[in-house]
MARVODREN-360979 format. One record per residue: residue in one letter; x, z negated, y of N, C-alpha, C in turn; residue number from 1. Coordinates in nm, 2 decimals. Layout:
REM MARVODREN-360979
 r   n_c1   n_c3   n_c2  ca_c1  ca_c3  ca_c2   c_c1   c_c3   c_c2   k
 a      X      Z      Y      X      Z      Y      X      Z      Y NUM
...
This chain:
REM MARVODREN-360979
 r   n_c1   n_c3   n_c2  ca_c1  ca_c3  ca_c2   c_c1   c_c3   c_c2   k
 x -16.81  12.88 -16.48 -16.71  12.82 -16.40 -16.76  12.68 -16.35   1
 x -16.66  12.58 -16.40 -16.73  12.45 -16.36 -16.69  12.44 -16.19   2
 x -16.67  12.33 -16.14 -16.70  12.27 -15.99 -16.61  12.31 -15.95   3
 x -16.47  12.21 -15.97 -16.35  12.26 -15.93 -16.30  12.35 -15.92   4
 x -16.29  12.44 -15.97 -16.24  12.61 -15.94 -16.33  12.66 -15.87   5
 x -16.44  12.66 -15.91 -16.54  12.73 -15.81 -16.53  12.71 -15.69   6
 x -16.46  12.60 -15.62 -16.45  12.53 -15.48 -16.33  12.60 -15.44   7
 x -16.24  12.58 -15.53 -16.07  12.64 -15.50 -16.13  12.79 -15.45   8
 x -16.22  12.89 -15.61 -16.20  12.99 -15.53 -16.30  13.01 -15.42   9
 x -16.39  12.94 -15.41 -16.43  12.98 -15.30 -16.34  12.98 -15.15  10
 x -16.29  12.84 -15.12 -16.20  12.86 -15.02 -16.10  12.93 -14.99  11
 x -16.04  12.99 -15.09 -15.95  13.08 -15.13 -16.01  13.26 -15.08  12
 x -16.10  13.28 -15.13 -16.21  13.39 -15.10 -16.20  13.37 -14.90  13
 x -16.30  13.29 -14.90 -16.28  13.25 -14.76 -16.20  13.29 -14.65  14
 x -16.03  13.26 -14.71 -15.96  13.26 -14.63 -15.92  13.39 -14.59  15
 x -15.96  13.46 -14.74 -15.90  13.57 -14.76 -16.00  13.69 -14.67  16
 x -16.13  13.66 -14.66 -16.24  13.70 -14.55 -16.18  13.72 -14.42  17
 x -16.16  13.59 -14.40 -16.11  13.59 -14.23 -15.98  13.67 -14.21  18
 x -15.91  13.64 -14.33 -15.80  13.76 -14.30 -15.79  13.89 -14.27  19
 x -15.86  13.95 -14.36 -15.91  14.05 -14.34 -15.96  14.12 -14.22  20
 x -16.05  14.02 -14.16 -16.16  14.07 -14.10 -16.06  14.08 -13.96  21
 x -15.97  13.95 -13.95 -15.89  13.94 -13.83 -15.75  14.07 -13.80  22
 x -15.75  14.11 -13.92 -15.58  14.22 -13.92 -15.71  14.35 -13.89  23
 x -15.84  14.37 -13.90 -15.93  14.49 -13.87 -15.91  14.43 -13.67  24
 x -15.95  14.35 -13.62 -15.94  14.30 -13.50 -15.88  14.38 -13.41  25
 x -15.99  14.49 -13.33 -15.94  14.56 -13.18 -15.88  14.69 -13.26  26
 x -15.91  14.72 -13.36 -15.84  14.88 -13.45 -15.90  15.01 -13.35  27
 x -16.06  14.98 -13.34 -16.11  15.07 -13.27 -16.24  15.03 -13.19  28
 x -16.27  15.10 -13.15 -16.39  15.08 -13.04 -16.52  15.06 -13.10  29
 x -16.52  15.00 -13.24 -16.65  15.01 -13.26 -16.76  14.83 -13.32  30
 x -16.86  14.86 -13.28 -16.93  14.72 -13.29 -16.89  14.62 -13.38  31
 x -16.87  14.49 -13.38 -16.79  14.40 -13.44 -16.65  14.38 -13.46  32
 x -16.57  14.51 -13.45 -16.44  14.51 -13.45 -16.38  14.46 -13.33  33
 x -16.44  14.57 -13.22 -16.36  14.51 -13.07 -16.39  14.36 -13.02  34
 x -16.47  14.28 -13.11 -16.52  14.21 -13.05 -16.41  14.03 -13.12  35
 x -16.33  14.12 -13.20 -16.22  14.02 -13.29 -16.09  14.09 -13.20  36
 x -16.04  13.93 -13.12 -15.89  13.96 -13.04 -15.86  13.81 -13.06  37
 x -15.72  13.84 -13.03 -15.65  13.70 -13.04 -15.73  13.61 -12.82  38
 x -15.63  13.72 -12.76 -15.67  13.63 -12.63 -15.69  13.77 -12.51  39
 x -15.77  13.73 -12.43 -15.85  13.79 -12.38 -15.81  13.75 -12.18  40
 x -15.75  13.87 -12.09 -15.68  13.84 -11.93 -15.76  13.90 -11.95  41
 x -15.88  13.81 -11.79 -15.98  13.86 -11.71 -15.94  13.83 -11.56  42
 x -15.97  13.98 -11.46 -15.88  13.97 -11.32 -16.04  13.92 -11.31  43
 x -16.00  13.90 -11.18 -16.15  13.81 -11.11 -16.24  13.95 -11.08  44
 x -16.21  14.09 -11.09 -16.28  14.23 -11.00 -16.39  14.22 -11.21  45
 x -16.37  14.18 -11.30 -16.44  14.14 -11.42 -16.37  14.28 -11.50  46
 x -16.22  14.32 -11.45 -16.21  14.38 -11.55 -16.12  14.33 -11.69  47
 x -16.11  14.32 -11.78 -16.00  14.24 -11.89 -15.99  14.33 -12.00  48
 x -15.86  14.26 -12.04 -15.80  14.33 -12.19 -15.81  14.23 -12.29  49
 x -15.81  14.27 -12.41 -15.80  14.17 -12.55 -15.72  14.23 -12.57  50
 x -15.63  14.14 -12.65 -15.53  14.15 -12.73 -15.52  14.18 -12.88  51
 x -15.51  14.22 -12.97 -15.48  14.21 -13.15 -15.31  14.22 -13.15  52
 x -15.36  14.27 -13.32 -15.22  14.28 -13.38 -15.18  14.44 -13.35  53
 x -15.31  14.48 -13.39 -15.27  14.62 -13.36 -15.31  14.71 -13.22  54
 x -15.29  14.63 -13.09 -15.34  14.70 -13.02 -15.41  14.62 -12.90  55
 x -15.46  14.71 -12.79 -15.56  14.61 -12.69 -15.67  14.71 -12.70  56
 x -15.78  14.66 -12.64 -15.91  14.71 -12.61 -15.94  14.66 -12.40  57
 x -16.02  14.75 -12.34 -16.00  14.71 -12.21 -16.17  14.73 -12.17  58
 x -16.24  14.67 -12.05 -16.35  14.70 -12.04 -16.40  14.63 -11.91  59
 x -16.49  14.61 -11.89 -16.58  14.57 -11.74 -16.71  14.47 -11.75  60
 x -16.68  14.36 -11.76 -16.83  14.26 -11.68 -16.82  14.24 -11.83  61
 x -16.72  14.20 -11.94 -16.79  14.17 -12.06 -16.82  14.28 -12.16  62
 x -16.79  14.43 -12.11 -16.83  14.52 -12.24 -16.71  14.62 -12.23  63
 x -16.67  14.58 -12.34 -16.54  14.69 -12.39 -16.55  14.86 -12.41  64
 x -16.50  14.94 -12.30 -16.52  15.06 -12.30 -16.40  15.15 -12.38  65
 x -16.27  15.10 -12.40 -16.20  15.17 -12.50 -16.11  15.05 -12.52  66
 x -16.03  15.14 -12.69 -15.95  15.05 -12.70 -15.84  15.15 -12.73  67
 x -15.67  15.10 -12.73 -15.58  15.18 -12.76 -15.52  15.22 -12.91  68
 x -15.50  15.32 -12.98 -15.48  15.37 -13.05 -15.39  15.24 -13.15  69
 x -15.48  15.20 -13.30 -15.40  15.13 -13.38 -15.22  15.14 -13.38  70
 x -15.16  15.03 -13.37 -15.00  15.05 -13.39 -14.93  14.89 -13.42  71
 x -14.88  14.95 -13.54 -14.80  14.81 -13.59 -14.76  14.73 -13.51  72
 x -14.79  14.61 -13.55 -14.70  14.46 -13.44 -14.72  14.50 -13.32  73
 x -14.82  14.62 -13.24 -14.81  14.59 -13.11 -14.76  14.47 -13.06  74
 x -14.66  14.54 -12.92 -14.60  14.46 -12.83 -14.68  14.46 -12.74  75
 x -14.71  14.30 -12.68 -14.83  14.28 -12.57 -14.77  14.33 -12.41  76
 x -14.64  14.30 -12.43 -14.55  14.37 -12.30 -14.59  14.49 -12.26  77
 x -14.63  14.61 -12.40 -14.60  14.75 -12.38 -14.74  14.78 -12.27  78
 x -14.86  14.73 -12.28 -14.98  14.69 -12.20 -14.98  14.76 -12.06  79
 x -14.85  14.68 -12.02 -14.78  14.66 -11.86 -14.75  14.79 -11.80  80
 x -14.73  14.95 -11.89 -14.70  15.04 -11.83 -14.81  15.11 -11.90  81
 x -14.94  15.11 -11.88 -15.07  15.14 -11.93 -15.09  15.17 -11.76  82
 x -15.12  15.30 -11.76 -15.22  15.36 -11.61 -15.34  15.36 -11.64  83
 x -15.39  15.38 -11.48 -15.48  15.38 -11.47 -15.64  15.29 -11.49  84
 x -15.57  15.17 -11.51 -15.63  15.02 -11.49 -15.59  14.93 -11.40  85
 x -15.69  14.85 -11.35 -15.66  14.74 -11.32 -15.53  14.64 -11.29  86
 x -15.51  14.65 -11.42 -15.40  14.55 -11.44 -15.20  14.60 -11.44  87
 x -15.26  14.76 -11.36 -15.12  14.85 -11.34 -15.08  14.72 -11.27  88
 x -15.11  14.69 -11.17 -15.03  14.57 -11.07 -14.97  14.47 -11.09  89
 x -15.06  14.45 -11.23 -15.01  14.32 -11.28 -14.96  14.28 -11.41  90
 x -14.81  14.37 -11.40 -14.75  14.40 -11.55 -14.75  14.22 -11.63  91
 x -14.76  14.26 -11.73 -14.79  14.15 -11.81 -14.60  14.14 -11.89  92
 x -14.55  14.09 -11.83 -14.41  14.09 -11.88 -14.36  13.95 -11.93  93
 x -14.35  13.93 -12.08 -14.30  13.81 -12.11 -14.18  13.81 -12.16  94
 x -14.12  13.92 -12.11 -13.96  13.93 -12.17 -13.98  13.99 -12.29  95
 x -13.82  14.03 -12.37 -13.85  14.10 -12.47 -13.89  14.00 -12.59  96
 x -14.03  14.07 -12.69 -14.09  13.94 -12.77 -14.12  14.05 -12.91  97
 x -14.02  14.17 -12.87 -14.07  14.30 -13.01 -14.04  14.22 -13.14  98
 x -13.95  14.13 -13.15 -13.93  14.12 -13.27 -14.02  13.96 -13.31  99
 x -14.07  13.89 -13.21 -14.19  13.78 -13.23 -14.28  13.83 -13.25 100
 x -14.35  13.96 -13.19 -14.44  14.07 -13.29 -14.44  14.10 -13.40 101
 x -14.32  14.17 -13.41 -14.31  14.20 -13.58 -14.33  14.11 -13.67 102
 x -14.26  13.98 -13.62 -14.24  13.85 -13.72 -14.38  13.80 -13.76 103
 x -14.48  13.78 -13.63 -14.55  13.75 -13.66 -14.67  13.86 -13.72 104
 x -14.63  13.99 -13.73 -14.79  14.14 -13.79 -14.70  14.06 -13.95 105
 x -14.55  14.05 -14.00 -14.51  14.09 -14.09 -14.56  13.97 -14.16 106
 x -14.56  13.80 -14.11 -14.62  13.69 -14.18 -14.78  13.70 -14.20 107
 x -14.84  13.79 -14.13 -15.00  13.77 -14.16 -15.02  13.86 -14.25 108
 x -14.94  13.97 -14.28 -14.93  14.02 -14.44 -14.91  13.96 -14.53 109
 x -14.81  13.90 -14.53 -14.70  13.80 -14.66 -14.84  13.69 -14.64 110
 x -14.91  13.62 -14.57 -15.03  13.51 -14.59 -15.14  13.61 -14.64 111
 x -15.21  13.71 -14.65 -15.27  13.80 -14.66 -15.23  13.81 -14.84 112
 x -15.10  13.92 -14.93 -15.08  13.90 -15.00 -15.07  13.77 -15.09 113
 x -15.08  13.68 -15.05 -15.02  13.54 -15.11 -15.19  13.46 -15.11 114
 x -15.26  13.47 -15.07 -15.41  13.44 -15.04 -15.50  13.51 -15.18 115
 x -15.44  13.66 -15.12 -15.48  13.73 -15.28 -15.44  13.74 -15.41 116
 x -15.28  13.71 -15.41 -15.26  13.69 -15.55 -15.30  13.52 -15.60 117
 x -15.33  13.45 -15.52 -15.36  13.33 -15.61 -15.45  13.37 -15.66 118
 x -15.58  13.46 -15.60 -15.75  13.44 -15.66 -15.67  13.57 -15.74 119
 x -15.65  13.64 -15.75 -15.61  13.76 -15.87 -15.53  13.65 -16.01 120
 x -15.43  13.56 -15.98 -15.36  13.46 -16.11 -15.48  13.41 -16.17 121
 x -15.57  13.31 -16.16 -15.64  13.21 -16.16 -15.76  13.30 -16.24 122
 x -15.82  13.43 -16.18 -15.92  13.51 -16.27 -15.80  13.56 -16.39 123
 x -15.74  13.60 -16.39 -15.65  13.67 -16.53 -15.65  13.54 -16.58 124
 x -15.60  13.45 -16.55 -15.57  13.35 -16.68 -15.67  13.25 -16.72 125
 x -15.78  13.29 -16.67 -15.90  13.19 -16.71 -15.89  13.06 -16.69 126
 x -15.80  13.03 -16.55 -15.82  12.89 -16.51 -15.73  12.76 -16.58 127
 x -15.61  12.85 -16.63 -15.55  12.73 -16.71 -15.46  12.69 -16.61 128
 x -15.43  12.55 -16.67 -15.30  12.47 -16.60 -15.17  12.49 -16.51 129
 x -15.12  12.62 -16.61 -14.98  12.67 -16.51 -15.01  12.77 -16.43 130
 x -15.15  12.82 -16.42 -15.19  12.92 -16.36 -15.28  12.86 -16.22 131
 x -15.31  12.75 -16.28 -15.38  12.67 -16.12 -15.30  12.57 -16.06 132
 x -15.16  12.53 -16.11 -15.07  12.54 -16.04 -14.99  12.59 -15.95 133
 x -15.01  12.72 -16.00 -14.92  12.79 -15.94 -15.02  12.84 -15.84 134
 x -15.10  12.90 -15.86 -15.21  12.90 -15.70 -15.21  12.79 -15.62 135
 x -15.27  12.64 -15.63 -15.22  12.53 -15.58 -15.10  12.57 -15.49 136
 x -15.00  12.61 -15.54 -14.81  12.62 -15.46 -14.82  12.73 -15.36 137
 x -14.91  12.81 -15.42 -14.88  12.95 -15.36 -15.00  12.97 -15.23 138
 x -15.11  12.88 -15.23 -15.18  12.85 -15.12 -15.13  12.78 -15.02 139
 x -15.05  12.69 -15.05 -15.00  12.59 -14.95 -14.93  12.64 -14.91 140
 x -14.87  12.78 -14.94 -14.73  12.85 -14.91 -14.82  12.95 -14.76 141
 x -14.91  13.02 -14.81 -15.00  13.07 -14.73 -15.07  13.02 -14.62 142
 x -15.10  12.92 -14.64 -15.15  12.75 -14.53 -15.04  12.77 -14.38 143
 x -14.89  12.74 -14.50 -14.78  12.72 -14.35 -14.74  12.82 -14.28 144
 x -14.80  12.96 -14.37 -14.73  13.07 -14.26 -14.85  13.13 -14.20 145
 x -14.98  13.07 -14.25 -15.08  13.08 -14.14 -15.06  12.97 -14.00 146
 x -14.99  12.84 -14.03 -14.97  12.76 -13.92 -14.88  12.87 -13.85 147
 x -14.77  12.87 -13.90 -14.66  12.98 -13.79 -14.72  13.03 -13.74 148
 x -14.80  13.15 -13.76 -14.83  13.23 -13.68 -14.95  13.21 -13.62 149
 x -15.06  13.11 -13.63 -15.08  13.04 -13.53 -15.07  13.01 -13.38 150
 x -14.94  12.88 -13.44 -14.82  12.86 -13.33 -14.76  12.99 -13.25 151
 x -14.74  13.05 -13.31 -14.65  13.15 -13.24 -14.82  13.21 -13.13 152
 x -14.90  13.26 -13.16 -15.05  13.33 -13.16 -15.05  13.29 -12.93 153
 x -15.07  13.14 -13.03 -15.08  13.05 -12.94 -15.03  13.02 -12.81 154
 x -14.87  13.01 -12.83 -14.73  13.02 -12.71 -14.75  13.14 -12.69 155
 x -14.75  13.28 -12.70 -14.71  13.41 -12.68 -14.85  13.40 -12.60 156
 x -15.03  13.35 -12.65 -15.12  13.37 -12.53 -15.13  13.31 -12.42 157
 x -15.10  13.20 -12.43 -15.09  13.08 -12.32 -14.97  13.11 -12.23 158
 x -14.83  13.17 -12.29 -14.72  13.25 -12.17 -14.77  13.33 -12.09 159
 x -14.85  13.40 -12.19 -14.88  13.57 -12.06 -15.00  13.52 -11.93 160
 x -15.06  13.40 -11.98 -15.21  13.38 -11.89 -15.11  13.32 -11.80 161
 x -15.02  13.25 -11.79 -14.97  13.11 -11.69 -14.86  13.24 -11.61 162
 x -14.78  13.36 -11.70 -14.74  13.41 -11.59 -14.80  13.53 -11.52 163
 x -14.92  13.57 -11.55 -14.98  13.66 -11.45 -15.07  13.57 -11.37 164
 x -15.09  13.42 -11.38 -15.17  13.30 -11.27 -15.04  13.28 -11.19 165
 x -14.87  13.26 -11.24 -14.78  13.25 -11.15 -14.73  13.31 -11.08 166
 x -14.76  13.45 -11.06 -14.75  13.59 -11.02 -14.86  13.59 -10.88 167
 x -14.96  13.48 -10.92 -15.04  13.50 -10.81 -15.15  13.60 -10.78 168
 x -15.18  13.62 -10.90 -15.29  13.68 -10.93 -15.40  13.62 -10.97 169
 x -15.52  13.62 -10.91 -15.68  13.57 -10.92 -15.71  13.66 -11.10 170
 x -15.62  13.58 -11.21 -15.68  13.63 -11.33 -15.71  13.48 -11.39 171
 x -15.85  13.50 -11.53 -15.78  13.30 -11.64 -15.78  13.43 -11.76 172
 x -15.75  13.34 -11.87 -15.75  13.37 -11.98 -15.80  13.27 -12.09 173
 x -15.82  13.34 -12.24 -15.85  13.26 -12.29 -15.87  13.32 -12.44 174
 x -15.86  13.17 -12.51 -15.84  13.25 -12.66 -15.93  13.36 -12.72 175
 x -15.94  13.40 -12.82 -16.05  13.51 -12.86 -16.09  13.46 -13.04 176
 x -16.20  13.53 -13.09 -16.24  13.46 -13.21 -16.17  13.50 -13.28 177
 x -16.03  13.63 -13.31 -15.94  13.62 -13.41 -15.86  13.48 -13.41 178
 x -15.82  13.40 -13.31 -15.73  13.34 -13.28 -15.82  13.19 -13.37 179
 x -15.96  13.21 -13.37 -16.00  13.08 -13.45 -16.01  13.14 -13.61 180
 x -16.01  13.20 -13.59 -16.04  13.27 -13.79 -15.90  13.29 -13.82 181
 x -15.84  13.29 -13.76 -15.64  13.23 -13.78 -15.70  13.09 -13.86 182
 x -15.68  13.03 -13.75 -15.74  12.88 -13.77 -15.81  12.80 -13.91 183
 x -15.92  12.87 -13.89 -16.00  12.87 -13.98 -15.98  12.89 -14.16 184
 x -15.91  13.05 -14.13 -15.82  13.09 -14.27 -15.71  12.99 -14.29 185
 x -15.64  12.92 -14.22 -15.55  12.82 -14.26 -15.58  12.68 -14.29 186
 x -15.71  12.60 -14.25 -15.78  12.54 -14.33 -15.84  12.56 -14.43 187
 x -15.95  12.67 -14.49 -15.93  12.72 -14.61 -15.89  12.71 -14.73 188
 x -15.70  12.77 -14.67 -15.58  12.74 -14.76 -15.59  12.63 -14.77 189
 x -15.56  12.54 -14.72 -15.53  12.38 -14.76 -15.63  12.33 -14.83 190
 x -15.77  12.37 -14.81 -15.83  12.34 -14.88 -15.84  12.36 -15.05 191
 x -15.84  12.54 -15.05 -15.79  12.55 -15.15 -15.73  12.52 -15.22 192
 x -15.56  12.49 -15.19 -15.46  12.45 -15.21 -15.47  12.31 -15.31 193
 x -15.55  12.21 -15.23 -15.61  12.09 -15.29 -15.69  12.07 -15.43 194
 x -15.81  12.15 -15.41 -15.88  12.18 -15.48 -15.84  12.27 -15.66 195
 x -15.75  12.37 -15.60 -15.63  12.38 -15.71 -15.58  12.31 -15.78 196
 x -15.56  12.24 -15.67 -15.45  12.12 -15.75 -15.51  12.01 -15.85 197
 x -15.65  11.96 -15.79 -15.75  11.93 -15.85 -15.78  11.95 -15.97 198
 x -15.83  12.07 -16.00 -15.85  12.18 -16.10 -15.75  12.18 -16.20 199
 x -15.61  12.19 -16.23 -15.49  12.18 -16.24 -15.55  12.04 -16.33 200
 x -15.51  11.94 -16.28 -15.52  11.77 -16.33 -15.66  11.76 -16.36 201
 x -15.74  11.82 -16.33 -15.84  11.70 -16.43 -16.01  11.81 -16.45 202
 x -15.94  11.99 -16.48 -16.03  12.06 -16.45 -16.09  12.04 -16.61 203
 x -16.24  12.11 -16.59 -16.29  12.10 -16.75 -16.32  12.23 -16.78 204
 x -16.32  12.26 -16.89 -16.35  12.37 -16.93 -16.24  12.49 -16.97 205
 x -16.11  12.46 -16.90 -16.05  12.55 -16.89 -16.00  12.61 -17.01 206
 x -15.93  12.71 -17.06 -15.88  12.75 -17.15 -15.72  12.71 -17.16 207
 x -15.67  12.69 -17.24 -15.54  12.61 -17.33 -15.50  12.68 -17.47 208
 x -15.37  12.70 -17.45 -15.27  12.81 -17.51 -15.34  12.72 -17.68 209
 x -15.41  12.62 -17.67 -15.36  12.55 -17.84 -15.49  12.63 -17.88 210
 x -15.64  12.66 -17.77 -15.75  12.67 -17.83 -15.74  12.82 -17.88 211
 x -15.62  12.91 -17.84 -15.61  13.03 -17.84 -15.53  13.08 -18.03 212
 x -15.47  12.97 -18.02 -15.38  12.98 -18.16 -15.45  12.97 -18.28 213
């Protein structure tokens, strides 16, 4: 594998790492996992929750003692009627956002799928032209709906911190390392995406329908 592919897939690989690792984020209680959340409300008494996709994890002074039972597009609202914590007081209510949830568990699949079928195209066809174009397309397509959801990531953590601080509660908040390996996987893509393209126009080595005939 000459240079240019190897770069495509590596970034490609990459992206598809952090994806992974971030849709595993807060599943269960165990070392390295709870430690991947989007955003993270700490009341000033040091107790806090993290947030995922699938779920929160809750704990004291910095060490997470449980987390709640994996569940699709968790709603960060639903949190709010959780006993016997802390933060009973201080329902976390952003209005109804079930279906900005879903939108956003359902696009980190669709970026997830689309991440993997480029590096699955590009190994079957041994790196030819219409096949590293079409990775090229299909990265950048992955790229924007890793920006969405992002964006979305973003507004939905920064809402809930500003209204349990407007509520008048001694809490801060703040982002969590899934929320950079979002980030991260969506540079990546673009990168990939490039380097594809790259590959595509001026790659060497590749195989060509004429050398086959």
């Amino acid at each position: 594998m000459s240079l240019l592919p190897f770069l495509a897939t590596f970034f490609d690989f990459a992206a598809l790492v952090l994806q992974v690792f971030t849709l595993l984020g807060t599943t269960y209680n165990r070392p390295f996992l709870r430690d991947l959340y989007f955003a993270r409300l700490e009341l000033d008494t040091g107790s806090f929750v993290d947030f995922g996709l699938w779920g929160y994890c809750t704990g004291q002074n910095g060490a997470v003692s449980e987390c709640s039972q994996p569940e699709p597009a968790y709603n960060w609202n639903d949190f709010a009627s959780v006993e016997g914590t802390d933060f009973s007081s201080s329902a976390i209510n952003l209005g109804d956002l079930s279906r900005v949830f879903l939108a956003n568990f359902i696009l980190y699949w669709i970026a997830l799928g689309l991440t993997l079928f480029a590096m699955v195209i590009t190994f079957l066809s041994g790196f030819r032209r219409g096949s590293d174009f079409l990775a090229s397309f299909i990265t950048f397509i992955a790229a924007i709906v890793m920006i969405v959801v992002f964006v979305i990531l973003i507004v939905v953590s920064m809402r809930g911190v500003n209204h349990v601080q407007d509520a008048g509660i001694d809490a801060s908040g703040h982002l969590g390392p899934s929320m950079w390996m979002t980030l991260g996987a969506m540079v990546a893509l673009l990168l990939s995406s490039f380097w594809y393209c790259l590959t595509c126009c001026f790659g060497a080595g590749r195989v060509r329908d004429a050398d086959k005939v």
